[in-house]
C-alpha positions in Angstrom: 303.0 21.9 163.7 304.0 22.8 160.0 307.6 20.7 160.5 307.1 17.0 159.1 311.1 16.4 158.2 313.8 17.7 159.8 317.4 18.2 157.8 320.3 17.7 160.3 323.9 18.8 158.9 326.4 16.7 161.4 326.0 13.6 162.5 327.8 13.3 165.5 326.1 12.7 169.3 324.0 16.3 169.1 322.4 15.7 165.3 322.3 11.4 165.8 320.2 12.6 169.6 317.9 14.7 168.0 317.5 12.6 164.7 316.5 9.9 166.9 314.0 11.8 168.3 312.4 13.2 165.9 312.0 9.6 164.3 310.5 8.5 168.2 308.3 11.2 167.2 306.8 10.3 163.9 308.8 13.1 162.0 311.4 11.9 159.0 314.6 12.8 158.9 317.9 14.1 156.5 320.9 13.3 157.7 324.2 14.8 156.6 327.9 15.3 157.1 331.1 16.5 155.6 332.1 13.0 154.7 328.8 12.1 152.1 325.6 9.7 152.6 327.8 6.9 151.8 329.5 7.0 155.3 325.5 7.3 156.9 324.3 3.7 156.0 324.6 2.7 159.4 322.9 5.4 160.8 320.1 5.7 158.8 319.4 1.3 158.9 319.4 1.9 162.5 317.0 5.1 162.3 314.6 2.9 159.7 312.7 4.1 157.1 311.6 7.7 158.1 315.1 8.2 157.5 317.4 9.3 154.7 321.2 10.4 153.7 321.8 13.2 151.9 324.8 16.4 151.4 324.4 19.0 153.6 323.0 20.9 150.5 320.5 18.2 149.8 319.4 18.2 153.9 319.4 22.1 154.3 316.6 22.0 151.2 314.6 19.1 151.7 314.2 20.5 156.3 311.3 22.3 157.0 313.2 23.1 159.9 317.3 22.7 160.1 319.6 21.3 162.6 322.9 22.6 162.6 324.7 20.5 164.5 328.4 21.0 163.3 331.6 22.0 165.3 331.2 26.3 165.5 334.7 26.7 164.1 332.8 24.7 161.0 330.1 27.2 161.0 331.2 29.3 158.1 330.8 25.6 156.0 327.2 25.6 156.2 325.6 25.8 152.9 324.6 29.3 153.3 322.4 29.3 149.5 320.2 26.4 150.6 319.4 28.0 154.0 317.8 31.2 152.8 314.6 31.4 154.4 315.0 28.6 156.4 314.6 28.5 160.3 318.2 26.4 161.6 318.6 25.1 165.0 322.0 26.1 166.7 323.4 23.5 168.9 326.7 25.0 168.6 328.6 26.3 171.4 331.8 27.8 171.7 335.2 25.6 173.3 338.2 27.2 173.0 341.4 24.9 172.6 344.7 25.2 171.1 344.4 26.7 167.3 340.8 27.8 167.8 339.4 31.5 169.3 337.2 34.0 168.2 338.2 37.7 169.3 334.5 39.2 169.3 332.9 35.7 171.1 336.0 36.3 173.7 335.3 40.2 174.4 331.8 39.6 174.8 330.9 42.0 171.7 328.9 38.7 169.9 327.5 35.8 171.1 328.0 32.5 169.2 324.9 32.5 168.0 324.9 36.1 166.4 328.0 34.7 164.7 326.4 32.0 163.3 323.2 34.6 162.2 326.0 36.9 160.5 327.1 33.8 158.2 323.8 32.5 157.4 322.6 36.4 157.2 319.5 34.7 155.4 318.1 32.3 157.3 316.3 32.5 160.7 319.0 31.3 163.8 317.2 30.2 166.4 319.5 29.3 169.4 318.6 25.9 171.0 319.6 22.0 172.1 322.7 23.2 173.1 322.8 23.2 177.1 320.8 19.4 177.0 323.3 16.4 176.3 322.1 13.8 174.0 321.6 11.0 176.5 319.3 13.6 178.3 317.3 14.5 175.4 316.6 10.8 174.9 315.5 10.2 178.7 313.6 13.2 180.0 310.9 13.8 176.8 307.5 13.9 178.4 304.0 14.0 176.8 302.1 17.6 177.0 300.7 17.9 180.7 303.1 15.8 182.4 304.2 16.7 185.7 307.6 16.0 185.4 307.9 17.5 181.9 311.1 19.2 181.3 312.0 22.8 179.7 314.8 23.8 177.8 315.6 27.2 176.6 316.1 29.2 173.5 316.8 32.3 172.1 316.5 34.5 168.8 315.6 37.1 166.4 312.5 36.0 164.8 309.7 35.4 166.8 308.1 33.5 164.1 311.0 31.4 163.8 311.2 30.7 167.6 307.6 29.5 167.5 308.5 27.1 164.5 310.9 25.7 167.1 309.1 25.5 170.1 306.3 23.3 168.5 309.1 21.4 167.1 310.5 20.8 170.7 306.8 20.2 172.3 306.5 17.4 169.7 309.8 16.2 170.6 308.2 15.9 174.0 309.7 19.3 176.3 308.3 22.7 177.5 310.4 25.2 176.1 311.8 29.0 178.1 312.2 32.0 175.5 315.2 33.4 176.6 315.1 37.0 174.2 317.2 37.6 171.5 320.3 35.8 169.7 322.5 38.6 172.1 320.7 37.1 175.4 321.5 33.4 174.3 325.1 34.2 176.7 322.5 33.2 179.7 322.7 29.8 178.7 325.9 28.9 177.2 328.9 27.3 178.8 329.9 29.2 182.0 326.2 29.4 183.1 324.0 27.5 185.6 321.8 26.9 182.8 324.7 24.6 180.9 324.1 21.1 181.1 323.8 20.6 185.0 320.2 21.0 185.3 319.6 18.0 183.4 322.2 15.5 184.8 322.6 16.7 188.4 326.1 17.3 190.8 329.2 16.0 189.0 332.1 13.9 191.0 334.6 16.6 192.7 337.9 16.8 191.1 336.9 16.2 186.8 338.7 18.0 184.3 336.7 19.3 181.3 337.3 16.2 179.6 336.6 14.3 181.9 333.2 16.5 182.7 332.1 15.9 179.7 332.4 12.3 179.3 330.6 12.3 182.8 327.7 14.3 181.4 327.4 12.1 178.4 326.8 9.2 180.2 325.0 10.7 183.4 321.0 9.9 184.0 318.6 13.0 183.0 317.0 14.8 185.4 313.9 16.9 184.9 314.1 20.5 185.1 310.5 22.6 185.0 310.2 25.8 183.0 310.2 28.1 186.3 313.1 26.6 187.2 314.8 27.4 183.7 313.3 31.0 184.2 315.6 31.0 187.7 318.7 29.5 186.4 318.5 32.4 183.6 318.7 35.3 186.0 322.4 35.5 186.0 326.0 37.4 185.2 327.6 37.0 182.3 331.2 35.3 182.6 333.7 34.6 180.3 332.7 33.2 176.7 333.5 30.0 176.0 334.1 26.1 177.7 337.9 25.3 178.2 339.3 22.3 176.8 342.1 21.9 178.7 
């Protein structure tokens, strides 16, 4: 695998999981936000010394391979010059709540991740760590070979690029389920069997979304093999985006 540092623009639970990691892993790390490397000194201290801060500028340079792991309505501040050429991770999925809706994601006439590909019209979006929650990414890695080794899916463009990130992800320790293009990536975004339950299991009767999410955050991994990825894939599309209400 060419990919010996990973840049990662956001730092909340999706960009901290995968940092992590990739640091478990032997890779080093860039982290950045919208607030400066000043507010990452705890992050990084607690990372050690494959780690560094940087701007989102400095991180989208110095990646071999780019996590993107900002809210999607933040999208369009991505630092669009220093991703040229560059192959970026999209985490991102689409929640609608009050203030925030995209008309093409709601029609069905984009996916999130085309959207994303349309701003950074340079780079090489590769659609991926965005059904698996953080806690699950940091329980259910595997080595090569093992049995209970788990699969996650991705989708894009660039078949070069989606190799780049499927070695990245076999490092990381999972098997990974190529899902087509950046305009098939619907199969397993929210509103899919493919989001987030394979890995975590039944939730409680009854939650709300908030209240579903906060339960997959803190819920046990559970593996899920490639074949059955392949399975959960084979479905209708439904209605773009997770409610927040």
């Amino acid at each position: 695998m060419s990919t010996t540092t990973l840049g990662v623009i956001g730092t909340g639970m999706v960009g901290l999981g995968a940092a992590r990691r990739a640091v478990d892993a032997g890779l080093n790390v860039v982290l950045s936000n919208s607030r400066g490397p000043g507010t990452l000194a705890g992050p990084v201290a607690e990372l050690g010394g494959r780690a560094r801060a940087a701007t989102p500028a400095e991180a989208a340079s110095a990646g071999d391979l780019v996590i993107a792991s900002v809210p999607l309505a933040a999208h369009e501040r991505l630092p669009r010059a220093e991703l040229v050429g560059k192959t970026v991770i999209d985490p991102m999925n689409y929640a609608l709540y009050p203030g925030f809706a995209v008309p093409e994601l709601d029609s069905g006439e984009l996916t999130s991740s085309e959207l994303v590909q349309r701003h950074l019209a340079d780079a090489r979006v590769v659609k991926a760590l965005h059904n698996i929650g953080p806690k699950q990414l940091l329980e259910l890695f595997r080595p090569v070979g093992a049995p209970d080794r788990t699969a996650v899916p991705l989708s894009g463009d660039d078949p070069e690029a989606k190799k780049e990130v499927a070695d990245l992800l076999d490092v990381l320790g999972f098997d990974t389920v190529d899902l087509g293009t950046l305009a098939d990536s619907w199969r397993s975004e929210p509103n899919t069997p493919l989001y987030a339950l394979p890995y975590v299991g039944r939730p409680p009767a009854g939650l709300t979304p908030t209240e579903f999410v906060a339960w997959v955050q803190q819920a046990p991994g559970v593996p899920v093999s490639a074949a059955r990825i392949e399975e959960l894939a084979d479905t209708v599309r439904g209605p773009a985006g997770f409610r927040m209400s």
